[in-house]
BAKOL-330562 format. One record per residue: residue in three letters; residue number from 1; x, y, z of N, C-alpha, C in turn. Coordinates in nm, 2 decimals. Example, Ala and Ser with C-alpha at 12.3 -4.5 7.8 and 13.67 -1.06 7.14 Angstrom:
# residues 2
<atom res="ALA" n="1" n_x="1.32" n_y="-0.57" n_z="0.78" ca_x="1.23" ca_y="-0.45" ca_z="0.78" c_x="1.32" c_y="-0.33" c_z="0.78"/>
<atom res="SER" n="2" n_x="1.28" n_y="-0.22" n_z="0.71" ca_x="1.37" ca_y="-0.11" ca_z="0.71" c_x="1.29" c_y="0.00" c_z="0.79"/>
# end
This chain:
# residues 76
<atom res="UNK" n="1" n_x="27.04" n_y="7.48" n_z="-4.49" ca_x="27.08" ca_y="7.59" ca_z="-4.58" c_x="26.96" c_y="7.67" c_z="-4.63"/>
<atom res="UNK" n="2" n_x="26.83" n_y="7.59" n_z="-4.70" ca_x="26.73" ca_y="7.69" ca_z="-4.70" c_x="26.69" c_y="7.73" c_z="-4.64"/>
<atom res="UNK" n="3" n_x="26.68" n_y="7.69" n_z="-4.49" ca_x="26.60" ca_y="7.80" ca_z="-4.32" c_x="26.70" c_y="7.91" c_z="-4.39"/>
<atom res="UNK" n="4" n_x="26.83" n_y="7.90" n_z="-4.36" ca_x="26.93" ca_y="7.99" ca_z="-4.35" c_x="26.89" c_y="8.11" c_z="-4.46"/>
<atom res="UNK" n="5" n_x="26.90" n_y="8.06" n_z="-4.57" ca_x="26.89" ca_y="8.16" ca_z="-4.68" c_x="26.72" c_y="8.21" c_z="-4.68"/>
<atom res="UNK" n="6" n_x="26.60" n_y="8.15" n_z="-4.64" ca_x="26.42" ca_y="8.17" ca_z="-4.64" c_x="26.46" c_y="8.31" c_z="-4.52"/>
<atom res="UNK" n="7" n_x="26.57" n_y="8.27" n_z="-4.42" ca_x="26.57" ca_y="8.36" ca_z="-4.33" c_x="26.68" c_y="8.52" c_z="-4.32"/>
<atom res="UNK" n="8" n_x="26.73" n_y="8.49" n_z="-4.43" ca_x="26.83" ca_y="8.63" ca_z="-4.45" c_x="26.72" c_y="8.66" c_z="-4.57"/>
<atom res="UNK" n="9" n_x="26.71" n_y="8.62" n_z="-4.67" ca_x="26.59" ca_y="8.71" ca_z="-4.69" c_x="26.50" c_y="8.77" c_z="-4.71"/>
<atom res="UNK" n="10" n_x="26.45" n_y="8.70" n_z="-4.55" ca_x="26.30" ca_y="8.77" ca_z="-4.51" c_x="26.30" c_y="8.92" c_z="-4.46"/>
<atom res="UNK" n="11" n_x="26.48" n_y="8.95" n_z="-4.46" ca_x="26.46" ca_y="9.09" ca_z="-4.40" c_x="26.46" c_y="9.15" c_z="-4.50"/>
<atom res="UNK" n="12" n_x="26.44" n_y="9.15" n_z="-4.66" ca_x="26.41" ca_y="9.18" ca_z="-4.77" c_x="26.29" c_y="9.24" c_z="-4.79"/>
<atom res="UNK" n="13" n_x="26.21" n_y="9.20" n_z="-4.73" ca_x="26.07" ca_y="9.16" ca_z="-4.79" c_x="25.97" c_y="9.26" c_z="-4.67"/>
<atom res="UNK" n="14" n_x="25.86" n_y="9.29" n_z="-4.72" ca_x="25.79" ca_y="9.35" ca_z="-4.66" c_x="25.65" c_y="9.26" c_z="-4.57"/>
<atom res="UNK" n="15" n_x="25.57" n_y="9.35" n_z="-4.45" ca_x="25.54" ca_y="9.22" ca_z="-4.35" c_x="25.44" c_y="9.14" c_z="-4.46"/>
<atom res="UNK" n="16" n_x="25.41" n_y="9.18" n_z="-4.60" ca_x="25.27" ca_y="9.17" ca_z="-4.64" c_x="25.34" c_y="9.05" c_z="-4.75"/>
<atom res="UNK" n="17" n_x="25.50" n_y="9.05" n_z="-4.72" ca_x="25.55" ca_y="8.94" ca_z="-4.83" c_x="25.64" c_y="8.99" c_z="-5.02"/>
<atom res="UNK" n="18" n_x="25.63" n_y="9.11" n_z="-4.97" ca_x="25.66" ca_y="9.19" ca_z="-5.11" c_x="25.80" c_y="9.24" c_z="-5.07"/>
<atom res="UNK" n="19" n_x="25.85" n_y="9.25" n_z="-5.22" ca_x="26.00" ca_y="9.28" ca_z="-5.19" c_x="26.02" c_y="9.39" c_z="-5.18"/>
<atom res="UNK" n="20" n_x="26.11" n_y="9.43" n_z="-5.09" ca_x="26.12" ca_y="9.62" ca_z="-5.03" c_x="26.18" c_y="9.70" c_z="-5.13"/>
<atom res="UNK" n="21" n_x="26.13" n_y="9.81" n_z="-5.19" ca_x="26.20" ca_y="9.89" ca_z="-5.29" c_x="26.28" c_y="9.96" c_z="-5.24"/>
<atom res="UNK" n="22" n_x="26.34" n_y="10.01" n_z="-5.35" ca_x="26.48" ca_y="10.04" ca_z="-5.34" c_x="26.47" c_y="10.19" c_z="-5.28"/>
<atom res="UNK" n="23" n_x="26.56" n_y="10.27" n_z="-5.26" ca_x="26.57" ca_y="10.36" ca_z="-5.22" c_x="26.51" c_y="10.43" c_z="-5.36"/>
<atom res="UNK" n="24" n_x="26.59" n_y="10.44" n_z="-5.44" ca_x="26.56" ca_y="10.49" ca_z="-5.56" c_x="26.44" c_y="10.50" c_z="-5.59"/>
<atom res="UNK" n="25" n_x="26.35" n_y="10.35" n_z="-5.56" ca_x="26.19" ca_y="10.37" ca_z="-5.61" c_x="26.13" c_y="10.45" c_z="-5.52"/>
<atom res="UNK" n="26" n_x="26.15" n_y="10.43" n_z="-5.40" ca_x="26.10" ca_y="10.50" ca_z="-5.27" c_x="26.07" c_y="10.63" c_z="-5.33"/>
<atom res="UNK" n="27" n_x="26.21" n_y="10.71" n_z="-5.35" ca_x="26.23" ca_y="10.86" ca_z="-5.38" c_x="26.12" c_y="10.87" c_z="-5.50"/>
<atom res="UNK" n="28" n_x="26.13" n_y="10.79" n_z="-5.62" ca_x="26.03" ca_y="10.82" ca_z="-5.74" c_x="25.91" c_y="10.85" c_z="-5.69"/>
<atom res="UNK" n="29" n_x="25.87" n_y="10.72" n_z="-5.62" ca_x="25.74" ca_y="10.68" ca_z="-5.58" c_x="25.69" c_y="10.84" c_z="-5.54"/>
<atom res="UNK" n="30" n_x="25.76" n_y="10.88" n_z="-5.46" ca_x="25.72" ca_y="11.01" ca_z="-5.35" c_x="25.69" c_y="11.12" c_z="-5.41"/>
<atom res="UNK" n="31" n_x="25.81" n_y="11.09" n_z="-5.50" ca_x="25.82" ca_y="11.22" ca_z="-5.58" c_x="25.67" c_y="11.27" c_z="-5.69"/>
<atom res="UNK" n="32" n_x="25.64" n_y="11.12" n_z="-5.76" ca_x="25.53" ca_y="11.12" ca_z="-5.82" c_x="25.43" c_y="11.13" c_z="-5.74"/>
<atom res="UNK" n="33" n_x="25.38" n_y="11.13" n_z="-5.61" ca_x="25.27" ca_y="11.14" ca_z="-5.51" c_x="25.28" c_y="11.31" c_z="-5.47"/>
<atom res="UNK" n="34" n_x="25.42" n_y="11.37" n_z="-5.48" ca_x="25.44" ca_y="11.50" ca_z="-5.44" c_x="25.33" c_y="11.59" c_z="-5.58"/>
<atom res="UNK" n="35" n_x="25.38" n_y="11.53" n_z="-5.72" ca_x="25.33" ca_y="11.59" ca_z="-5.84" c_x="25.18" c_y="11.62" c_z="-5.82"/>
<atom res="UNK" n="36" n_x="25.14" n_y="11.44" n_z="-5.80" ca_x="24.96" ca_y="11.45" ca_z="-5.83" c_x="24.91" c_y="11.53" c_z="-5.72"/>
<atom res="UNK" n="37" n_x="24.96" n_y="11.55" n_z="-5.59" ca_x="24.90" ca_y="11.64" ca_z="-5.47" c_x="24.91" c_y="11.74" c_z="-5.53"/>
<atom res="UNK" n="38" n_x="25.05" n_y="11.81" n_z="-5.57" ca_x="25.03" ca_y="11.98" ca_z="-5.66" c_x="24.96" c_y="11.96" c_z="-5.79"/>
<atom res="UNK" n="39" n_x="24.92" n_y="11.87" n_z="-5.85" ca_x="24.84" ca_y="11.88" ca_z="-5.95" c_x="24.70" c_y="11.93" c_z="-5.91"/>
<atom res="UNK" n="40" n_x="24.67" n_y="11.83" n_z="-5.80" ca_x="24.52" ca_y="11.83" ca_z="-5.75" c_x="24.46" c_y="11.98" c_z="-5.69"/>
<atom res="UNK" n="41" n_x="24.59" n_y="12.01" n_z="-5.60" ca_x="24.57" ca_y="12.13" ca_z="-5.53" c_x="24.56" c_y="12.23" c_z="-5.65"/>
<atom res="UNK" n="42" n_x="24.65" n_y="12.30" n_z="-5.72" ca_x="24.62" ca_y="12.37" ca_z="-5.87" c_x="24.52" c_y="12.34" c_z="-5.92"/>
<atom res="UNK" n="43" n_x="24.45" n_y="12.24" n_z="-5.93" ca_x="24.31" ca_y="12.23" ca_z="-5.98" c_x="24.18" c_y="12.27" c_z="-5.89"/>
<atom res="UNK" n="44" n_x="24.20" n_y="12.24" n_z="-5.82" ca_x="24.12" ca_y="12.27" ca_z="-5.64" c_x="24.11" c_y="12.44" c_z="-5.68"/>
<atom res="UNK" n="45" n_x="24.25" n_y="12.49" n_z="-5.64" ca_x="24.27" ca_y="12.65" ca_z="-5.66" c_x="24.21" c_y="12.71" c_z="-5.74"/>
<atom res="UNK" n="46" n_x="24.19" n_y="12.64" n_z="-5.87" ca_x="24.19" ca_y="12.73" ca_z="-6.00" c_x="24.00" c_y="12.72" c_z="-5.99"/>
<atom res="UNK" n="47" n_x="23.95" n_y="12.58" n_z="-5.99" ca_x="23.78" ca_y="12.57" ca_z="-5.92" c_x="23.74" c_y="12.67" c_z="-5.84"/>
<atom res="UNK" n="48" n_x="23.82" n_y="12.69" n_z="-5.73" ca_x="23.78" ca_y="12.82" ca_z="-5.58" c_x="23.76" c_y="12.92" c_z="-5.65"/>
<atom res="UNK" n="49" n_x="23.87" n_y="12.96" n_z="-5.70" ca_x="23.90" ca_y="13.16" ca_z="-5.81" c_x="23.78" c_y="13.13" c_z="-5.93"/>
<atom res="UNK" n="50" n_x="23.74" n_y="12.96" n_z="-5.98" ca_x="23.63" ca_y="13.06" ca_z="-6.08" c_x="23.50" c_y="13.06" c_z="-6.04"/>
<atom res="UNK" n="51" n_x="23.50" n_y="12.97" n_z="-5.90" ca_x="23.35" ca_y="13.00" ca_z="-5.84" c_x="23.31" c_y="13.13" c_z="-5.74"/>
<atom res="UNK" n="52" n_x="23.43" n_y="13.20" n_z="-5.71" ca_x="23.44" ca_y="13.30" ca_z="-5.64" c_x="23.43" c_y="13.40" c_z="-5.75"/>
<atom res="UNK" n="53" n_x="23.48" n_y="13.40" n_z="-5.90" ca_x="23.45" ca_y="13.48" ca_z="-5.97" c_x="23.30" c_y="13.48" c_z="-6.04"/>
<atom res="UNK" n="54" n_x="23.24" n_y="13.37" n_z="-6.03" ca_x="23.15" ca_y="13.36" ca_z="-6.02" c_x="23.04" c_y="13.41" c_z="-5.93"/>
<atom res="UNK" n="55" n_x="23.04" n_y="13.42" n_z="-5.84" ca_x="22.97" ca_y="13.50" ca_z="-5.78" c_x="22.98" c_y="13.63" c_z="-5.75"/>
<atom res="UNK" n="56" n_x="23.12" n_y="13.68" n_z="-5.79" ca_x="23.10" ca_y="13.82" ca_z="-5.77" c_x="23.04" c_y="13.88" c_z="-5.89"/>
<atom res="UNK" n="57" n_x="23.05" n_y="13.81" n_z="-6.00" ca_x="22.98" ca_y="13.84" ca_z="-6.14" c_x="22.83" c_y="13.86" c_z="-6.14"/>
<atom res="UNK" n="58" n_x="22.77" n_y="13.78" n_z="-6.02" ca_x="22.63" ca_y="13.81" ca_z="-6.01" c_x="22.59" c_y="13.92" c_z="-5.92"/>
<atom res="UNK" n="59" n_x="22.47" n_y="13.98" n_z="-5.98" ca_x="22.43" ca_y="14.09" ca_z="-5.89" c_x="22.33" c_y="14.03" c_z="-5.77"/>
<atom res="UNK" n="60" n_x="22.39" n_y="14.10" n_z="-5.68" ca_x="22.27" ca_y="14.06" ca_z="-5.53" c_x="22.14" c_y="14.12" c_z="-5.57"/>
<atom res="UNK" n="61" n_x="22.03" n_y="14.03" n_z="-5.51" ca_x="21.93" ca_y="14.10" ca_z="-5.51" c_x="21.86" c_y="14.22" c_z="-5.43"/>
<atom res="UNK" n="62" n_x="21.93" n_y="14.29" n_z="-5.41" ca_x="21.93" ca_y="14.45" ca_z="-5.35" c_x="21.96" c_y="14.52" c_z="-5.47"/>
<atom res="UNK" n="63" n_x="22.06" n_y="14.52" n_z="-5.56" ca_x="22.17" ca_y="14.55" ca_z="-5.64" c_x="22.04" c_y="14.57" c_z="-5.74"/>
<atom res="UNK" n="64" n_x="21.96" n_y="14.44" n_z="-5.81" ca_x="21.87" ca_y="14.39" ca_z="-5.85" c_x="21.79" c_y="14.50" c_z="-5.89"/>
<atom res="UNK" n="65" n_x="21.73" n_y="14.53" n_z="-5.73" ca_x="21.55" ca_y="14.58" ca_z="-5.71" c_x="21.62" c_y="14.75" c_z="-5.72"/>
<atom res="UNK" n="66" n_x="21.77" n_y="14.76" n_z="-5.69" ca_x="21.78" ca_y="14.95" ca_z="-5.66" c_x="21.80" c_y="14.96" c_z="-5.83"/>
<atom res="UNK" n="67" n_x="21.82" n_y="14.87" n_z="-5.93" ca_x="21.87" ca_y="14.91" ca_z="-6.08" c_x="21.72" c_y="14.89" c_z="-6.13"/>
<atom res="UNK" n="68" n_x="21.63" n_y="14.85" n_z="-6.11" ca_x="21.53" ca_y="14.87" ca_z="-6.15" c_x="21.41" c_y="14.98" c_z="-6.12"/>
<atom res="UNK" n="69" n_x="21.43" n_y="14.98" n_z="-5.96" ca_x="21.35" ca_y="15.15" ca_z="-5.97" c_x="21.41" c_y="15.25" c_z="-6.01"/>
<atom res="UNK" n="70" n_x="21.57" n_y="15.28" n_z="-6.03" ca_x="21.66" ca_y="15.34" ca_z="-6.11" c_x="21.56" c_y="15.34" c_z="-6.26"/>
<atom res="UNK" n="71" n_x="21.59" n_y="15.26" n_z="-6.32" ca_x="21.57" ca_y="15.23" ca_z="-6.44" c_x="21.39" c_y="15.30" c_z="-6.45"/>
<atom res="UNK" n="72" n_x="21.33" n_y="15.26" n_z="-6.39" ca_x="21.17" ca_y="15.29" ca_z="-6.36" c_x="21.15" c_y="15.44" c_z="-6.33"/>
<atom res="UNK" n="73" n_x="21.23" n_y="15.51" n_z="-6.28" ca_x="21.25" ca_y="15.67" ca_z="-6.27" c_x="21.24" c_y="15.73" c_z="-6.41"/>
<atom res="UNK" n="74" n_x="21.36" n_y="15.66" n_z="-6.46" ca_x="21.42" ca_y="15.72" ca_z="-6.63" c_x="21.28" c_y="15.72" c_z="-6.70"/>
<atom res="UNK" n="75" n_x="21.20" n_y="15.63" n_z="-6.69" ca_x="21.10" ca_y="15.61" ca_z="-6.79" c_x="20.97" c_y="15.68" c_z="-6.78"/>
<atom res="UNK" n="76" n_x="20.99" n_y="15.73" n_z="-6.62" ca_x="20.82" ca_y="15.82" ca_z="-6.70" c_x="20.87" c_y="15.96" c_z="-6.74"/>
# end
C-alpha cells in the first residue's frame, strides 16, 4: 500500500521533489513576473528619455566655439 500511494503521488510532485502548484499559483506567479518585467522596462524607459534628454541639453563643441566668436565680435 505505501509503493502504491509513494507512487500515485509522485505524479504530484515536481522532478526536483517539490509539490506542483496549483494552477491558480501558476497564473499569480506569472502574473507577478508580468508586473516586475513592466516595472523594470518603465524604469529602463524613463533612464533612456532622461539621458537622451540629457544630452541634447548639452551644447556640442562646435555650438561652443561658434557662441564664443559670436560673443567675441559683440565686444570690441
Amino acid at each position: 500500500m505505501r509503493g502504491l500511494l509513494r507512487y500515485r503521488l509522485a505524479a504530484y510532485r515536481t522532478a526536483s521533489g517539490e509539490p506542483l502548484r496549483s494552477r491558480d499559483q501558476q497564473l499569480a506567479n506569472a502574473a507577478a513576473e508580468n508586473r516586475a518585467a513592466a516595472v523594470k522596462a518603465a524604469r529602463e524607459a524613463k533612464e533612456a528619455w532622461q539621458a537622451r534628454a540629457a544630452r541634447i541639453g548639452r551644447d556640442s563643441p562646435a555650438k561652443v566655439i561658434a557662441l564664443a566668436e559670436i560673443r567675441a565680435m559683440f565686444r570690441k
